[in-house]
C-alpha positions, 0 to 999 in steps of 0.5 A: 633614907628609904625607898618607894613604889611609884609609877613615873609613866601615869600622868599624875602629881607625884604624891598621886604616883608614889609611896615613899617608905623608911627602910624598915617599910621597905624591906618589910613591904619587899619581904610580903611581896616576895613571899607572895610572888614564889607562892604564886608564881606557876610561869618564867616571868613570874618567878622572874618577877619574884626573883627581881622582887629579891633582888630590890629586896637585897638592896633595900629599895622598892621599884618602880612599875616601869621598871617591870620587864612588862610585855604588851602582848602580856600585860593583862596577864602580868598586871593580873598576877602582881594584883595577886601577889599583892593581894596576897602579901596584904592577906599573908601581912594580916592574917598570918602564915609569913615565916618567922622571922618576918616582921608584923606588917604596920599600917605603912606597910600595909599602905604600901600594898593599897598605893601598889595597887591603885598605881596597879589599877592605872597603869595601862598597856599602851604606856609598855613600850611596843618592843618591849620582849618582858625578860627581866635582867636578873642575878640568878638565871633560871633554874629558880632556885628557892630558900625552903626555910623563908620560901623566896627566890634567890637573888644575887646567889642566896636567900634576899630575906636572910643572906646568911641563912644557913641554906644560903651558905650550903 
């Protein structure tokens, strides 16, 4: 079992449009991504972004970018700041500076973030519903809270990299 990142919307062949992974590259993709999107995230949306990463994170699952609560009016921005989580997930995966307890990144892993942005890079705005309102349905409402030992969101009431760490238990 496992999951992928994919991009349904882009006309394409399937291996064109998706990136299947195991659960370890899942979970370890998923944890970079998280990291990067509460590093970066300065608006609503994007630390409601980086919530809804945590919470595909708890489940062990990637997502789809049709899945993202994207906004026409929005959407240079938006798909500007998932370029630069993923950016910064691949540099954090490489170079360093993940807490701890995060996995060292495979080539998968970091395969995964090349597949993200290339799906990134076709996905246009026209193919965002015109009355899309970009609010994302999440577990945890704001006020974002984040886990100051793993530096993530919260998702479904606690830390998505360790459910049991001992902040997530306070």
């Amino acid at each position: 079992m496992g999951d992928r990142f994919s991009n349904r919307l882009v006309p394409g062949t399937h291996e064109e449009q998706t990136y299947g992974m195991n659960n370890g590259e899942t979970v370890n993709s998923m944890r970079y991504l998280s990291l990067a999107a509460a590093e970066l995230a300065e608006t609503d949306w994007e630390r409601a972004f980086a919530v809804f990463l945590g919470e595909r994170l708890t489940i062990t699952a990637g997502f789809d970018l049709a899945d993202i609560a994207w906004s026409r009016a929005a959407f240079d921005a938006q798909r500007a700041f998932l370029l630069r989580v993923v950016e910064r997930a691949r540099t954090t995966a490489v170079d360093g500076g993940a807490p701890d307890d995060f996995y060292v990144a495979t080539e998968r892993v970091l395969g995964a973030f090349d597949a993200l942005v290339r799906m990134l890079r076709s996905f246009e705005p026209h193919l965002v519903a015109e009355d899309a309102r970009g609010e994302f349905t999440l577990s945890d409402a704001p006020p974002f809270r984040r886990c100051h030992e793993h530096r993530v969101y919260y998702a479904y009431g606690g830390c998505p990299i360790a459910r049991w760490c001992v902040e997530s238990l306070n």
